[in-house]
FIMIDO-13236 format. One record per residue: residue in one letter; z, y, x of N, C-alpha, C in turn. Coordinates in steps of 0.1 Angstrom, whole numbers, plus 5000, padded with zeros to 4 digits. Layout:
FIMIDO-13236
['A', [Z, Y, X], [Z, Y, X], [Z, Y, X]]
...
***
This chain:
FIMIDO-13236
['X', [1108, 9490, 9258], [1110, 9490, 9272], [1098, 9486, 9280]]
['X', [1099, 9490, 9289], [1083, 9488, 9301], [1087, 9490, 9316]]
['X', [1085, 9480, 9319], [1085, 9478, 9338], [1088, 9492, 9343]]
['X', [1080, 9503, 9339], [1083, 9515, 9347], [1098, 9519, 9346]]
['X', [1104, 9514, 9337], [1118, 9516, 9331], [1130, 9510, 9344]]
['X', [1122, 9504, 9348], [1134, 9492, 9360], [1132, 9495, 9371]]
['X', [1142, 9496, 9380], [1142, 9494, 9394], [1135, 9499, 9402]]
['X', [1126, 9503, 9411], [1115, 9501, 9419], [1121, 9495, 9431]]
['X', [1130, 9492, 9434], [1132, 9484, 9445], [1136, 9469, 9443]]
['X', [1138, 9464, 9428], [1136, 9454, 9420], [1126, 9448, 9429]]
['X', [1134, 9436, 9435], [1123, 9424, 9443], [1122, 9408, 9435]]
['X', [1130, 9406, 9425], [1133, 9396, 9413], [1130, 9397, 9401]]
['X', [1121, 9393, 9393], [1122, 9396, 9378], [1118, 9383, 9371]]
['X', [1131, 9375, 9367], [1127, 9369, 9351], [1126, 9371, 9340]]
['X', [1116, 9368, 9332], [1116, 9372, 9319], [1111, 9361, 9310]]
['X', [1119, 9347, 9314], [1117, 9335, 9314], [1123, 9333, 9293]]
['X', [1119, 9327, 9286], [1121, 9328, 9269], [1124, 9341, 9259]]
['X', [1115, 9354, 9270], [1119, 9364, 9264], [1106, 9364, 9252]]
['X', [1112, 9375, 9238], [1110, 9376, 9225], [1098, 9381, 9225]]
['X', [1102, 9392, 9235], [1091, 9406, 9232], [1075, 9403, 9233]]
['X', [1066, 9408, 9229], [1051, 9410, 9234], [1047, 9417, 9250]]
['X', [1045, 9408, 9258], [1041, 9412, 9271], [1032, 9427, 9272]]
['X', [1025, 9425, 9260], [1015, 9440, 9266], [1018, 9451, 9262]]
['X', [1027, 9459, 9256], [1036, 9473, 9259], [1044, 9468, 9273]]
['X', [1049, 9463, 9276], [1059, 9459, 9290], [1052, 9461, 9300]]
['X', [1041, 9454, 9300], [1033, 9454, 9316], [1026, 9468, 9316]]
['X', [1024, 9473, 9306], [1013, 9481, 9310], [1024, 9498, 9314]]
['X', [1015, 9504, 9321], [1021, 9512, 9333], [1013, 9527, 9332]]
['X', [1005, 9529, 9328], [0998, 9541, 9323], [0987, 9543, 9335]]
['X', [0981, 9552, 9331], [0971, 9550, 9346], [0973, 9558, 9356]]
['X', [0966, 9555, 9368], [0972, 9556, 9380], [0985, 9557, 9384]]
['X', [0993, 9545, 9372], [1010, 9544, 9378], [1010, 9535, 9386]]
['X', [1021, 9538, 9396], [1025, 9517, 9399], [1039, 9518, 9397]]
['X', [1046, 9504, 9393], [1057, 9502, 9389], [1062, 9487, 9395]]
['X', [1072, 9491, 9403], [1078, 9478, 9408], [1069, 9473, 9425]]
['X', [1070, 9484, 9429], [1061, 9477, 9443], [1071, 9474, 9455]]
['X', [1079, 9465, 9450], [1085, 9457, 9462], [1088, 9444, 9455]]
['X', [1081, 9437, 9444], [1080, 9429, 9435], [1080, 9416, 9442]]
['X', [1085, 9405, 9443], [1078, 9395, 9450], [1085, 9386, 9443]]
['X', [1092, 9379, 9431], [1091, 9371, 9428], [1091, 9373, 9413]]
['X', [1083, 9364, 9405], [1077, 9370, 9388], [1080, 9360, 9383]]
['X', [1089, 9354, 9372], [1093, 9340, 9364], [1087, 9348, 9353]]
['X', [1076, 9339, 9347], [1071, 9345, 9332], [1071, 9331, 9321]]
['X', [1078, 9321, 9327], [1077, 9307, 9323], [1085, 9308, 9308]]
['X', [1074, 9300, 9299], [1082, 9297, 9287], [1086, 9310, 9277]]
['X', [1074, 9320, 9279], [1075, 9332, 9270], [1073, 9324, 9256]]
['X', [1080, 9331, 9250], [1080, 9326, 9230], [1070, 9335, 9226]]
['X', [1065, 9345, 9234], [1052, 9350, 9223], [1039, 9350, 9237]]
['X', [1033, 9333, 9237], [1028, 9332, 9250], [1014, 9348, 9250]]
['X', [1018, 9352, 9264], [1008, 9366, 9269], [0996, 9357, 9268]]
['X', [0981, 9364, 9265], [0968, 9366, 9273], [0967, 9363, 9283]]
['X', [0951, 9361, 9285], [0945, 9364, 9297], [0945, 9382, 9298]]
['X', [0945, 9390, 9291], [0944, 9405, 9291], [0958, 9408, 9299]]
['X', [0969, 9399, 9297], [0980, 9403, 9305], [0983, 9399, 9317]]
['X', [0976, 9388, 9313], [0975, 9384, 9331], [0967, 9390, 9339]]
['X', [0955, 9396, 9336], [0948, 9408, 9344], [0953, 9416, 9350]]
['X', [0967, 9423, 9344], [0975, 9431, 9351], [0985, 9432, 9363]]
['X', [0987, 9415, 9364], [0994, 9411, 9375], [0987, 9416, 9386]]
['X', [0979, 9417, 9387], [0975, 9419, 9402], [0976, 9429, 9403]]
['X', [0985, 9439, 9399], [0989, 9452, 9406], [1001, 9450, 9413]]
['X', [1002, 9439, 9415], [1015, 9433, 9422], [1008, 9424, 9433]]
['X', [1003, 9430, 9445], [1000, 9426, 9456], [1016, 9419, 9466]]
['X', [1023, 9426, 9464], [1033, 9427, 9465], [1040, 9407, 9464]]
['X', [1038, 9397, 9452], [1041, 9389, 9447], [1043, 9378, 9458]]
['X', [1052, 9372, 9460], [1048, 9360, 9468], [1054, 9344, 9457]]
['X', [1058, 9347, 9449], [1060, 9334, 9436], [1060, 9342, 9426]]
['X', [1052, 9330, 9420], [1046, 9335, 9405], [1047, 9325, 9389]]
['X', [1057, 9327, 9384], [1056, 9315, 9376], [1052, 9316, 9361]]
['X', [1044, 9307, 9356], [1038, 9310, 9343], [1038, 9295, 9331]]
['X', [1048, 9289, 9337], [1052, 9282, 9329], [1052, 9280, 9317]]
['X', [1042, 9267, 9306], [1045, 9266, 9295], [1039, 9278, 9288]]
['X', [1023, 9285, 9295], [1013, 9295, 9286], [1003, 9280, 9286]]
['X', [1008, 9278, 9273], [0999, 9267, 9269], [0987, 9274, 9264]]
['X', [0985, 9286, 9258], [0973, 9294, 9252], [0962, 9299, 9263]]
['X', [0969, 9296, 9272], [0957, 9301, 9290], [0948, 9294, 9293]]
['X', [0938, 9294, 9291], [0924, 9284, 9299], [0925, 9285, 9311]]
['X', [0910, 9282, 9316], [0907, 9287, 9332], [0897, 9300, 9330]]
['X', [0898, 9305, 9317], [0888, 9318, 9322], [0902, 9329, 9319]]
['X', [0911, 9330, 9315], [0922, 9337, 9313], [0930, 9336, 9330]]
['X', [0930, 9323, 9337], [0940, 9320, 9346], [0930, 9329, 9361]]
['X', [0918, 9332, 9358], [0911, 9334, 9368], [0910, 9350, 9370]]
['X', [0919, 9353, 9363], [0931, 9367, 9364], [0934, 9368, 9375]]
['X', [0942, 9357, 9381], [0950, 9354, 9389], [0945, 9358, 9402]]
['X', [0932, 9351, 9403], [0924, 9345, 9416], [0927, 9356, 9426]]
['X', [0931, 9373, 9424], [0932, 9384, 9434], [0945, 9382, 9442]]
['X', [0956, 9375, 9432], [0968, 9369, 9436], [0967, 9362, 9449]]
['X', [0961, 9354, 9448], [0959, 9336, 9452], [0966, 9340, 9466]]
['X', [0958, 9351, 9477], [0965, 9351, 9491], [0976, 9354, 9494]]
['X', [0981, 9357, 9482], [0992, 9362, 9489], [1004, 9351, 9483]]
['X', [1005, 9345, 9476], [1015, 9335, 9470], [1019, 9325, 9475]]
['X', [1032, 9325, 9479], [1037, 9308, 9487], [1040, 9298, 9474]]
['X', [1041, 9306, 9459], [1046, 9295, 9454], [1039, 9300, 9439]]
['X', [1038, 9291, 9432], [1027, 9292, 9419], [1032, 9280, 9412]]
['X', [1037, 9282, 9401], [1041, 9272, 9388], [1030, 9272, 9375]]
['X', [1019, 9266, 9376], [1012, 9268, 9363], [1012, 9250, 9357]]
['X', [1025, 9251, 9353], [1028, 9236, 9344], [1024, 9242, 9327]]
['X', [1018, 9230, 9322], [1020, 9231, 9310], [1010, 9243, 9304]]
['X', [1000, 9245, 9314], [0987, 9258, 9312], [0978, 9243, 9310]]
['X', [0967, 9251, 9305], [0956, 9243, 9305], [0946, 9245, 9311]]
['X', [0945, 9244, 9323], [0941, 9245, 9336], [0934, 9233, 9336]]
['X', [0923, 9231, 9347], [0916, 9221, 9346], [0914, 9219, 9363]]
['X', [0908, 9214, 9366], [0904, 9209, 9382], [0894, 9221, 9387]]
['X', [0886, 9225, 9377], [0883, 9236, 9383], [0886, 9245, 9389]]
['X', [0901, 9250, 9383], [0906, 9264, 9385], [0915, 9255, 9402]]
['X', [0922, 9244, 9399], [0929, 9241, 9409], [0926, 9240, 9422]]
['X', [0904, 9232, 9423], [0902, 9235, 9431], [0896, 9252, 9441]]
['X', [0898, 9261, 9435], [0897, 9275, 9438], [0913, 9276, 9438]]
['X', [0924, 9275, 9432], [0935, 9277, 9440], [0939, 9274, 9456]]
['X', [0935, 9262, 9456], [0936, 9254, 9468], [0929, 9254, 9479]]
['X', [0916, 9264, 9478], [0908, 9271, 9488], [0910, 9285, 9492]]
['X', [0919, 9289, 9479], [0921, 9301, 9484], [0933, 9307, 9486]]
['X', [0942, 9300, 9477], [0958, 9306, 9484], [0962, 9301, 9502]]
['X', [0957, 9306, 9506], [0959, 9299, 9522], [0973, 9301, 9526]]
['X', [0978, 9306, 9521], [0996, 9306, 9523], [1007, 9298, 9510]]
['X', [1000, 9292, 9501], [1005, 9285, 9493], [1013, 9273, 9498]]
['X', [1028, 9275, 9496], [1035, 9261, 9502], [1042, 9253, 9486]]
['X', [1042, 9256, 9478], [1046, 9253, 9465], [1039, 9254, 9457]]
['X', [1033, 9242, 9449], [1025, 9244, 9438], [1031, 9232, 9424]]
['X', [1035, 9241, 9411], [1037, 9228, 9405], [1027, 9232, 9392]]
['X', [1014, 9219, 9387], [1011, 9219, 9378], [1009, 9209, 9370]]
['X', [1022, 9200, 9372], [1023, 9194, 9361], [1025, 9197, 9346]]
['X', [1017, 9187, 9336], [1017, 9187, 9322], [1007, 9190, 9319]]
['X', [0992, 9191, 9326], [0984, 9197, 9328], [0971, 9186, 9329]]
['X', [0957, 9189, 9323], [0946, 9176, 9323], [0940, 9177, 9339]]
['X', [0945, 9179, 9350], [0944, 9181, 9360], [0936, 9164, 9367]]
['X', [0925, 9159, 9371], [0927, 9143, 9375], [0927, 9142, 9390]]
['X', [0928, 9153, 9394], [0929, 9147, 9408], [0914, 9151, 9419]]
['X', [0905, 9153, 9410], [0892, 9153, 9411], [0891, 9167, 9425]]
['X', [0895, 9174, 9425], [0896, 9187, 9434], [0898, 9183, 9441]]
['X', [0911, 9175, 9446], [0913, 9172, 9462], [0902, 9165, 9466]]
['X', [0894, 9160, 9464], [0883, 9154, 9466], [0873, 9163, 9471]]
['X', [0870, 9168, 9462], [0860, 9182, 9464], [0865, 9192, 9480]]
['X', [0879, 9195, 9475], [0887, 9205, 9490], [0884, 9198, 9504]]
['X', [0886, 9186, 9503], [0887, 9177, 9517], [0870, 9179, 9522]]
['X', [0858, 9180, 9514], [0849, 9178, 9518], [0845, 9194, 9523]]
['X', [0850, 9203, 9517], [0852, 9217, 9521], [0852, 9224, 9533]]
['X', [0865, 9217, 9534], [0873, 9221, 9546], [0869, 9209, 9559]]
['X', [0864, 9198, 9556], [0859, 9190, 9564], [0874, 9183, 9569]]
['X', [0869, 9170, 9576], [0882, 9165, 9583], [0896, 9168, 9591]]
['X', [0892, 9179, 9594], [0903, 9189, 9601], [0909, 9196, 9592]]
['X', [0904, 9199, 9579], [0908, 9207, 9572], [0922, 9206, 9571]]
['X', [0936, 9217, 9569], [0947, 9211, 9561], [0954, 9220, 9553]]
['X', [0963, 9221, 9544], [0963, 9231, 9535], [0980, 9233, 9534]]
['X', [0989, 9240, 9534], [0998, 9246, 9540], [1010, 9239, 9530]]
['X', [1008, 9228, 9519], [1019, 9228, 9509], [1024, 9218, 9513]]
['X', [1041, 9223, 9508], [1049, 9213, 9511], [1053, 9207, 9502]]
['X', [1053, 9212, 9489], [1059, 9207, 9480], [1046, 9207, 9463]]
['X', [1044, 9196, 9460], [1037, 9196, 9450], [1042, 9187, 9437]]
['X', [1041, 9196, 9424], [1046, 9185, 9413], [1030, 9181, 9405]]
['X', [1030, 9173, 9401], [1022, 9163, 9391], [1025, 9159, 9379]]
['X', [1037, 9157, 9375], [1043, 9151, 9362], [1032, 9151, 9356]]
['X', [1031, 9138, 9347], [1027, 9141, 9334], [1015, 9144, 9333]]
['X', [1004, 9136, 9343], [0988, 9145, 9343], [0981, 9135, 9345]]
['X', [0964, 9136, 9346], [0958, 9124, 9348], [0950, 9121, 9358]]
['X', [0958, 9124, 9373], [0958, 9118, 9384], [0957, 9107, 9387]]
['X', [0948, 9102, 9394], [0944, 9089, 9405], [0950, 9082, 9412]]
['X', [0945, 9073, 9419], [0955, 9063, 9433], [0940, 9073, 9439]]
['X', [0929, 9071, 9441], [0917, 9078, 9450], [0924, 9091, 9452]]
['X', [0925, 9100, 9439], [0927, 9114, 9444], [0935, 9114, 9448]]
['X', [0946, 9106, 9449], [0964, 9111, 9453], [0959, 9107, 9472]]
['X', [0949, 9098, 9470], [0949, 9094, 9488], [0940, 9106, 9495]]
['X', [0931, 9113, 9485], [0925, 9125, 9490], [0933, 9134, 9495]]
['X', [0943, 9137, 9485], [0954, 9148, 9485], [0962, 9145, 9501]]
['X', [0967, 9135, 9502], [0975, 9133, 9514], [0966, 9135, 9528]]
['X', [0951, 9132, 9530], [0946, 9140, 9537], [0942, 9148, 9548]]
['X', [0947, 9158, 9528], [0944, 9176, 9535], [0964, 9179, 9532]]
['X', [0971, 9174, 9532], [0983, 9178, 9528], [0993, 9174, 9540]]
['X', [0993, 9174, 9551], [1001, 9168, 9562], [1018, 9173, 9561]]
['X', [1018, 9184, 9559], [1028, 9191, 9556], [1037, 9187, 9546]]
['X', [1034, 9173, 9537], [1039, 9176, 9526], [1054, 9167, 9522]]
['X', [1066, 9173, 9517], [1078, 9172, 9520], [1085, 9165, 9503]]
['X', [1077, 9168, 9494], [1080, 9166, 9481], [1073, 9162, 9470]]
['X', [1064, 9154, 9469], [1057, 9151, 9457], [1062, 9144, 9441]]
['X', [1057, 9147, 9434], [1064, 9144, 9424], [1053, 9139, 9410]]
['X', [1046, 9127, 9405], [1037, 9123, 9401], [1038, 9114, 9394]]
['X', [1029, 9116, 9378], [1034, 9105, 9369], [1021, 9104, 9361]]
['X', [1014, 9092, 9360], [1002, 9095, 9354], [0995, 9078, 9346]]
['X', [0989, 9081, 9335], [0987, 9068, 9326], [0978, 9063, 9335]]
['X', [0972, 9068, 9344], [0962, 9061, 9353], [0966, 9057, 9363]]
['X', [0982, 9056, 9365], [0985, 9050, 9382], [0997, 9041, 9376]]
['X', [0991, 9029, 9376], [1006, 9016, 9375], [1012, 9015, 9392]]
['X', [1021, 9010, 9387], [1031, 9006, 9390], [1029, 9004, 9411]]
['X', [1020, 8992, 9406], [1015, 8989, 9421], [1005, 8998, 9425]]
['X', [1002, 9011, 9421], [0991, 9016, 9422], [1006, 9028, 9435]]
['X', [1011, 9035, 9423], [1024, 9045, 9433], [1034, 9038, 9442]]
['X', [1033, 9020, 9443], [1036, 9017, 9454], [1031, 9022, 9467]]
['X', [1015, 9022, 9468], [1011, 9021, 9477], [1011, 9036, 9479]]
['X', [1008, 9045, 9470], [1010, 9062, 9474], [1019, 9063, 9478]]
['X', [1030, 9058, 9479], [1047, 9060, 9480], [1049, 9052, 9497]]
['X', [1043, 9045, 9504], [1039, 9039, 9511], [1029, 9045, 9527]]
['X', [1023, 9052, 9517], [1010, 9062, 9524], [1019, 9077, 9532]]
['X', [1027, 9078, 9521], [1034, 9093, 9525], [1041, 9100, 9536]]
['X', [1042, 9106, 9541], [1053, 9108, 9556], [1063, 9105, 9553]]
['X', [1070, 9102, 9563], [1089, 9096, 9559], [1095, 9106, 9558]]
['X', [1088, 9113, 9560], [1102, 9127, 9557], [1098, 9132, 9540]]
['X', [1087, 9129, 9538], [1084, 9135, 9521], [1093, 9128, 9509]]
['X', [1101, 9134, 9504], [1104, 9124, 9497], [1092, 9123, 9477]]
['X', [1094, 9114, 9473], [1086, 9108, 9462], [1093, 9104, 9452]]
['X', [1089, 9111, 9440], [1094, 9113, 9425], [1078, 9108, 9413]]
['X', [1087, 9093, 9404], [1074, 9092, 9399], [1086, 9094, 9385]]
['X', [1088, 9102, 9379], [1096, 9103, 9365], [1088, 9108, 9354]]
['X', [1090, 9100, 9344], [1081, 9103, 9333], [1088, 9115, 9324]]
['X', [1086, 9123, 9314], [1088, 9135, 9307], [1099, 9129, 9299]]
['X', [1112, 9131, 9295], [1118, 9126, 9286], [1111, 9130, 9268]]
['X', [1095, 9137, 9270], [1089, 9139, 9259], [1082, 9154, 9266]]
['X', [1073, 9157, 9252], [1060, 9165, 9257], [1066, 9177, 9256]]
['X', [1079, 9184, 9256], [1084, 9198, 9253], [1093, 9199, 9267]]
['X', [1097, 9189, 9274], [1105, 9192, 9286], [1099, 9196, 9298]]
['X', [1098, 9206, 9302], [1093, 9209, 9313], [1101, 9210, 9321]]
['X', [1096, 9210, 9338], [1103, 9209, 9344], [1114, 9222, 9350]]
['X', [1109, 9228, 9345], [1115, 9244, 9349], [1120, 9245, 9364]]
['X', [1108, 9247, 9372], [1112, 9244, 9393], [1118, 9262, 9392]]
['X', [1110, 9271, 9386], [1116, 9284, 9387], [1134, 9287, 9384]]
['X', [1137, 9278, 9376], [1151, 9280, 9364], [1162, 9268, 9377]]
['X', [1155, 9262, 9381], [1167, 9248, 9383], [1160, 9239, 9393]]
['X', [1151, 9245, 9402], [1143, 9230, 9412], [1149, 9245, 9426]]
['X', [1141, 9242, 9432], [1143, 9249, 9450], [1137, 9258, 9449]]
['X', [1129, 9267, 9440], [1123, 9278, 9444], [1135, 9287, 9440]]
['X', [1150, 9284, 9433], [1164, 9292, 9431], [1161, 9298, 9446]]
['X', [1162, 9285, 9451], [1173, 9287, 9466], [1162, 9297, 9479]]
['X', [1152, 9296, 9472], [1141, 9301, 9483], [1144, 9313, 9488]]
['X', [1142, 9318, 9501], [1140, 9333, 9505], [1126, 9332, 9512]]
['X', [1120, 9339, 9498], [1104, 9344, 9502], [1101, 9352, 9517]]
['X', [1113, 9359, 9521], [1108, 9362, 9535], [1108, 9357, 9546]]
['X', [1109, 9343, 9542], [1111, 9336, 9557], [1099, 9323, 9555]]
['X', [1093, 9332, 9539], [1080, 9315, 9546], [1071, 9315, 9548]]
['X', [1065, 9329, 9555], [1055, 9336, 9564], [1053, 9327, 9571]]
***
C-alpha cells in the first residue's frame, strides 16, 4: 500500500505504531502528488522508526499544518532538517523523544512563524536557544506559541526565564528537568501569566511518552481556525 492508494481529499492521517517500512508508503513516483489537502500527519511511535531519507519527502506536503514525529529516536538534527521547508507552515510540531538538540530548536523557533504548539519533550534540549532567539528578535521580539511541553529535558531556571520573554502568548507549559529543584519551578511557576496554566510531572519511566497527538488537545484542534 502507498499514499497514492488513499483519499485525495484525506485531510487526517495517522499512522501512529504502524509495522510497515515508511519508504514504499511515502514514495509517489515522479511528478505525482498524493494527498494535497493533507494537513494533519501523526507519524509518532513508528515500530520500524523512518530516516532522514523519509522525512525528506514530507515536504511535498506544503499543505501540513501539524506534524507529529513522535518517539524517532534514530533522527538527529541533520535528518530533522528535512523538515526546515515545513517550518512556515505548521501551527503544531511534536518532535518528543527525537534527538534533536538546541540547534535544530533554535531554527524551529525562527522560523515556524505560525507555530502555536510545540512539544519536545524527552529530548537533550537545555534551554540554550531561547537565549539565542530573544537576542535575535531583539526585545520586541515575540513568538506566536501557546502551548509548549518540556518533560523530561535539561532545561534551566535562566533559559525557562528567557523563554517567557519571547513567549507572551503562552497558555500551557509543561517542564521537568534534573536541573530545576523544586524552589527553582516555584519561581517559573510564579513568573507565568495567570491564565497559563503549569505542569511539572516527571515520566512515570523513560518509554512513556506523552502522546499530545493520541490523547492531549491537538485531538480536539481545528487547524482551520488557527490562522
Amino acid at each position: 500500500m502507498s499514499i497514492t492508494q488513499l483519499p485525495p481529499t484525506l485531510t487526517h492521517l495517522s499512522l501512529r505504531e504502524c509495522y510497515f517500512h515508511p519508504a514504499q508508503f511515502f514514495r509517489t513516483g515522479e511528478g505525482r502528488t498524493a494527498l494535497p489537502a493533507l494537513q494533519l500527519l501523526d507519524l509518532g511511535d513508528f515500530c520500524c522508526p523512518p530516516s532522514y531519507v523519509e522525512l525528506g519527502r514530507l515536504d511535498q506536503w506544503p499543505s501540513l499544518r501539524a506534524l507529529g514525529l513522535e518517539a524517532w529516536w534514530s533522527v538527529k538534527d541533520k535528518g530533522l532538517r528535512n523538515i526546515f521547508p515545513l517550518l512556515g507552515f505548521l501551527f503544531v510540531l511534536d518532535l518528543e523523544a527525537t534527538r534533536m538538540s538546541d540547534n535544530v530548536l533554535e531554527v524551529i523557533l525562527l522560523n515556524a512563524s505560525n507555530l502555536k504548539y510545540l512539544f519536545v519533550g524527552d529530548t537533550k534540549i537545555s534551554g540554550r536557544a531561547f537565549g539565542s532567539v530573544r537576542k535575535h528578535v531583539g526585545c520586541r521580539g515575540t513568538l506566536k506559541i501557546t502551548h509548549l511541553c518540556m518533560r523530561n529535558t535539561r532545561v534551566t531556571e535562566i533559559s525557562l526565564f528567557q523563554l517567557l520573554k519571547i513567549t507572551p502568548n503562552l497558555r500551557w507549559l509543561a517542564v521537568t528537568s534534573a536541573h530545576l529543584p523544586e524552589k527553582a519551578l516555584a519561581k517559573v511557576e510564579a513568573a507565568l501569566p495567570k491564565c497559563c496554566r503549569f505542569d511539572a510531572i516527571w515520566p512515570v519511566d523513560d518509554y512513556k511518552y506523552c502522546s499530545h497527538f493520541e490523547t492531549g488537545v491537538v485531538k480536539s484542534l481545528k487547524l482551520n481556525e488557527l490562522a
